[in-house]
N, C-alpha and C positions, 0 to 999 in steps of 0.2 A: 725368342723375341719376335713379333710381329712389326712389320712397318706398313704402313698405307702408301703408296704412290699416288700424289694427286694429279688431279691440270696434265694431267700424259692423254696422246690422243691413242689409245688402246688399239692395234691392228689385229682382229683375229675371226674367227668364224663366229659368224650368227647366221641359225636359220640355214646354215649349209654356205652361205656367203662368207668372202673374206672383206671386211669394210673394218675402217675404223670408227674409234668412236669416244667420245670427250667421259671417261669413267673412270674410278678410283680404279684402283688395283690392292691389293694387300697379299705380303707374304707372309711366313710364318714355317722357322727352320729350315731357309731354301726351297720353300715348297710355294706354288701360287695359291692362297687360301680361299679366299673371294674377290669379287667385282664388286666392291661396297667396301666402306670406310668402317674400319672396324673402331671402338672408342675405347680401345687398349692399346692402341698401336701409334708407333712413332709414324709422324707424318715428314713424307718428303714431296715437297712439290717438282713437278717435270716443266715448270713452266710453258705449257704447251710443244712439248716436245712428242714427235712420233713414236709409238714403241712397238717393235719389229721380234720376231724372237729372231734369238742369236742365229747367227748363219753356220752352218756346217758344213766343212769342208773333205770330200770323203775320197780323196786324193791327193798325195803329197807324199815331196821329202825333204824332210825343214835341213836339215846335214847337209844340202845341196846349195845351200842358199851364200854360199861365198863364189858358186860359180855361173852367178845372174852374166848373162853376157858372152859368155863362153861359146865358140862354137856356132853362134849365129849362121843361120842362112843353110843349112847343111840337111840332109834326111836322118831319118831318124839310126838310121845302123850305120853311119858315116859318125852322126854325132856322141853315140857312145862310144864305137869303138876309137875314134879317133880323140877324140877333145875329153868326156867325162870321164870311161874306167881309166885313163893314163895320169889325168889328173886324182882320183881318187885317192890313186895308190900314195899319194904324197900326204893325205889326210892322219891324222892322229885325234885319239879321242875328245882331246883339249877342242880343237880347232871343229868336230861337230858338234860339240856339246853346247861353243859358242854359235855356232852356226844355226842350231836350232835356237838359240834364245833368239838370235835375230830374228828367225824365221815368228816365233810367238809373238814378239810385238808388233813387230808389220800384222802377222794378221789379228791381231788383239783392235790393234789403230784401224782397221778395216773393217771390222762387224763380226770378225769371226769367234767364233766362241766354242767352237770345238773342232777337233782336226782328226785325220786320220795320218799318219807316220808312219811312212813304212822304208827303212833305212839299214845302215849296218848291223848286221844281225849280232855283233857280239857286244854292243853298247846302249842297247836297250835299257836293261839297268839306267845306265847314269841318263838317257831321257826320259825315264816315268819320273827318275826323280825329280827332274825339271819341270814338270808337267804338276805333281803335285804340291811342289812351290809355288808353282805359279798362279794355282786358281783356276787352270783353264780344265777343259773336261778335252780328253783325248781318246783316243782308238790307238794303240803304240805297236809297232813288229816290225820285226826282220824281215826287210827282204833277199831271200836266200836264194845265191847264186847256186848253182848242180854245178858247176866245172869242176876238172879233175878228179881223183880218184875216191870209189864211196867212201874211204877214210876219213877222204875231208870234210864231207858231210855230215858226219853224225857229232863232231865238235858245236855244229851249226844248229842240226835238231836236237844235239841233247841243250844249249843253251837258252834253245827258243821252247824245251820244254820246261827249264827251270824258270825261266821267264815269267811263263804265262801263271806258272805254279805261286809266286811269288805277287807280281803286281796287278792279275785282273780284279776289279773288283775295288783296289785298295782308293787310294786318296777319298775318302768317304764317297767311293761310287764313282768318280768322276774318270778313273784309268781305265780303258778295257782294254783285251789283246784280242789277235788271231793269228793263224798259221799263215803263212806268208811266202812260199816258194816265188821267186822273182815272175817269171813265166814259164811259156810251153816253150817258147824256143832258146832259155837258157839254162834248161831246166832235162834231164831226161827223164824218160820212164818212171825207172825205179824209185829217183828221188821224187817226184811228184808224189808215187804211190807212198811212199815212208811219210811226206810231208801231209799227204789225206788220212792216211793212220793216226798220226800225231793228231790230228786237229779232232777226230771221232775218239780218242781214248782219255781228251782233255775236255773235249763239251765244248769247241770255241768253232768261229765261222772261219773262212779260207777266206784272203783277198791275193790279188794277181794278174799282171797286165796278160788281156788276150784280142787278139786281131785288131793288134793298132795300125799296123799297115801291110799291104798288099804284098809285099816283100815276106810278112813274118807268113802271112797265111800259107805262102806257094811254101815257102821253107821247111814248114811243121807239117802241108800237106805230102811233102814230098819222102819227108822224115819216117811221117807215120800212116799216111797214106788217108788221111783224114784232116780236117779241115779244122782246127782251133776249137769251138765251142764244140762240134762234134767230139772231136777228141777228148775234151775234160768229161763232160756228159759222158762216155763210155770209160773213161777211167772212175767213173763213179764220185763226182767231184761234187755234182749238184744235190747230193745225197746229203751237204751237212751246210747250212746255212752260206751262201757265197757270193761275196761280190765284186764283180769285173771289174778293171778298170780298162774304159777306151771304146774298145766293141764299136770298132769303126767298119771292119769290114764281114758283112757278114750275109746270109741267106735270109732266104724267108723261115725255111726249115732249122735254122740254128733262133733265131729269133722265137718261133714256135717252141722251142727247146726252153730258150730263157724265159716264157710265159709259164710256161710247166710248171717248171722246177722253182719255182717263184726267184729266179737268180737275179740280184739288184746290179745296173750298171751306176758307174761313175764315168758321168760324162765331162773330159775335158777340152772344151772347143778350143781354147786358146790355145793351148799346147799341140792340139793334132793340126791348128791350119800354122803354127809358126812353123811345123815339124813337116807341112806339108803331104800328111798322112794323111786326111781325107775324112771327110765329112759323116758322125755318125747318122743314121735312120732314126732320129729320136722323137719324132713324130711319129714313126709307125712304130715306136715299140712302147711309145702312150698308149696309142689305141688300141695297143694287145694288153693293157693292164701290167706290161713291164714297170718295175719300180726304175727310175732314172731319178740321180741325184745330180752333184756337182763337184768335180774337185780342179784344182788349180794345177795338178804336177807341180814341178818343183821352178821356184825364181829362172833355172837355168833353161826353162823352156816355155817360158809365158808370158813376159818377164817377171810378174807380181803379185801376189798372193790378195790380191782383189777381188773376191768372190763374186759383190755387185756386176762389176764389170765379165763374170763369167756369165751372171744371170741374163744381161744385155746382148751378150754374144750369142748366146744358146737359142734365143728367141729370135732372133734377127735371123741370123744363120737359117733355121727352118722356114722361114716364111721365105726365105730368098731361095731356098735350092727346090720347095714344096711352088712358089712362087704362088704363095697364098696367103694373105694378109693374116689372116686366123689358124694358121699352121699350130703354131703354139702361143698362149695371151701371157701378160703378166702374171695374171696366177698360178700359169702352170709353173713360169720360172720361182718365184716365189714359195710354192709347194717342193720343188729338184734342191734348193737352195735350204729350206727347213725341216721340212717333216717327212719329205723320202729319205732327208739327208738321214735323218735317224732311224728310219726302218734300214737303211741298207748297214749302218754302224750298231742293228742291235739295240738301239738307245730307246725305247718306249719311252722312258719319263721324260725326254724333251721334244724339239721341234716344233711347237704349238705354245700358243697363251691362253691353257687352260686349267682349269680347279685340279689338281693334282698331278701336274706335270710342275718337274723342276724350271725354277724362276731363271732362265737363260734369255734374258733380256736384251733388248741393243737401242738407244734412240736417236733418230735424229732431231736438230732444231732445222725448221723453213724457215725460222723468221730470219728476216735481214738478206738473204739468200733468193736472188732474183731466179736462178735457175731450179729453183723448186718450190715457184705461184703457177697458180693458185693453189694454196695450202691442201683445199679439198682435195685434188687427186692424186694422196700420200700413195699410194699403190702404184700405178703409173710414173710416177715420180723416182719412184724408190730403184724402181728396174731399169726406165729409160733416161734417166734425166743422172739419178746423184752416185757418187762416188764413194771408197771408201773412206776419203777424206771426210767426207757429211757426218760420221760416225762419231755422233757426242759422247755417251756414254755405255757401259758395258759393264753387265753383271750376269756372273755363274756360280748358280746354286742362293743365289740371293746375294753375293759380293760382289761388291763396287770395284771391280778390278781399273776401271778406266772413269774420269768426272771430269765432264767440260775437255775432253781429247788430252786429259794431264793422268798418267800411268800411275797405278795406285802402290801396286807391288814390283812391278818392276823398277830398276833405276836403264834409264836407257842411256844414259851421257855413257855410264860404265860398262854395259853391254855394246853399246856402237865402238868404244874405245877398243873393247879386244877384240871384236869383230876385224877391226883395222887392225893389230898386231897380227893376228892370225893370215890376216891376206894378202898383206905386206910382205910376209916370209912364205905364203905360197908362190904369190906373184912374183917376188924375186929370185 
């Protein structure tokens, strides 16, 4: 089936420019077919609405999202050890399963259209299957803790090998996996090396928090006598598709490493200044042709899965620490925000509004919306000014998952309702 989108003002590259621009659209199978009205195809008008491709999120853990608020004020190895893994351990799989739904609509209602999850490594299962309920296009894994004995380990990589054996690829294309060992400093040696085997015997890429604060790197330097990105880089990590999350503290020489090795960071500002873990170099590792995306970390450290508002933060932040107005512009956040977002998840067919990438959509409406005139500068606007509230509609693979900010597939009355059973009987 083909449909035309009319009266949309089309945001995407011409001529090497990102502008928008008042032009039909037409899909045809999930797929964007032409910029021209096709005379086979159903027509839907956007009423002058913005059309943005869908935001990707290449950091997160939606299971975590009953414990927004937790913990506040605290560093980041005070905050696990003390408030999140205590609390965890009272989790059951009911209670992430719902925990992720919440986590999908928030950012469904926010722009986001495809997510990367990386959570309890033995319930993977029951979130692809949520995922390909739901319409949305994810990146799904285990994040796998090394504690305790290698016994306990291989329960974890043999799960996360049936995993990947099973769900990459499926929901017609919209699931993908990867190998997922938690980090370097929760993580030792060996299991790292099994978790790099696993990921090269499957064909799939590594993700995993490294040098997110000063604390981890003296800990892992002292452990292994080498310094976080060094460390992986000689465990032979940058050999199979990989990407950081954090990469707050780091060298010139580990940076030069991450150009090399083509390794993509996910950059979370929100989360590393609530965490007070310190500011990544994401200006210089632009200029070194590093791929930098964006991820949210999870509600319990950011508060909110508002990608916009990462995009805002991440631009600001460098001009203020670079103390250069032109440190990073709106299109570099908007580039971190879409189409890095998909090189660092692997995703070729999205990130862009172009002839043969999949129709991952998002619009806003200016009209009536004083804090986003003049209409003309949709780009500017979109970074500095609107919200994920502004977030009218939303479609993946050509589905109207969300019209006029009213959930198409989801029931949220029912999802917020167990959301609140479940937190209720955490909480008390």
């Amino acid at each position: 089936m083909k449909i035309t989108f009319t009266d949309g003002i089309i945001v995407r590259k011409r001529d090497g420019v990102v502008s928008g621009q008042n032009e039909p659209m037409t899909i045809e199978n999930g797929t964007i077919a032409s910029f021209k009205r096709e005379v086979d195809a159903d027509v839907i008008s956007l009423r002058g609405k913005w059309v943005f491709p869908g935001l990707i999120n290449t950091h997160g853990h939606a299971g975590m999202t009953f414990f927004r608020g937790v913990g506040d004020d605290v560093p980041l190895e005070t905050w696990l050890q003390s408030y999140i893994w205590p609390k965890e351990e009272k989790l059951t799989k009911e209670d992430i399963v719902r925990a992720t739904r919440l986590a999908m609509v928030e950012m469904l209602k926010n722009g986001t259209t495809t997510f990367l999850d990386m959570y309890h490594p033995l319930y993977t299962n029951e979130i692809a299957a949520e995922v390909e309920e739901s319409g949305m296009r994810a990146s799904i894994m285990g994040g796998m803790l090394g504690f305790g004995e290698e016994t306990a380990w291989e329960a974890k990589l043999q799960h996360t090998k049936s995993f990947i054996e099973n769900w990459n690829q499926k929901g017609n294309g919209r699931i993908t996996t990867m190998v997922a060992p938690h980090s370097t400093y929760t993580c030792p040696t060996r299991f790292l090396e099994k978790s790099l085997d696993l990921a090269k015997q499957l064909g799939v890429g590594m993700h995993l928090h490294a040098a997110e604060t000063k604390t981890e790197v003296e800990n892992v330097k002292q452990q292994t006598g080498k310094r976080p990105i060094e460390y992986l880089h000689d465990l032979g990590y940058f050999e199979c598709p990989t990407l950081l999350a954090h990469v707050v503290h780091v060298t010139e020489h580990e940076l030069d490493l991450l150009q090399a090795y083509d390794v993509s960071v996910s950059h979370n500002p929100n989360s590393n200044l609530k965490l007070g873990s310190g500011v990544a170099p994401i200006t210089k590792m632009m200029e070194k042709g590093i791929n930098v995306s964006l991820g949210t970390d999870s509600v319990a450290s950011n508060n909110n899965l508002d990608l916009i508002q990462e995009m805002r933060v991440a631009v600001m932040l460098q001009k203020g620490v670079e103390q250069k107005a032109d440190a990073l512009s709106v299109h570099d956040a908007l580039l971190m925000a879409t189409e890095n977002g998909a090189k660092s998840l692997q995703m070729n067919d999205i990130g862009t509004l172009q002839i043969g990438k999949k129709a991952d959509f998002i619009t806003i409406n200016p009209q009536n919306n004083v804090h986003l005139q003049p209409e003309k500068e949709m780009v500017s606007h979109f970074v500095y000014a609107a919200s994920g509230q502004d977030i009218s509609d939303v479609y993946v693979n050509g589905q109207c998952l969300m019209r006029d900010r009213e959930l198409i597939i989801f029931d949220e009355e029912k999802i917020m309702f167990e959301a609140k059973q479940s937190m209720d009987r955490l909480q008390g």
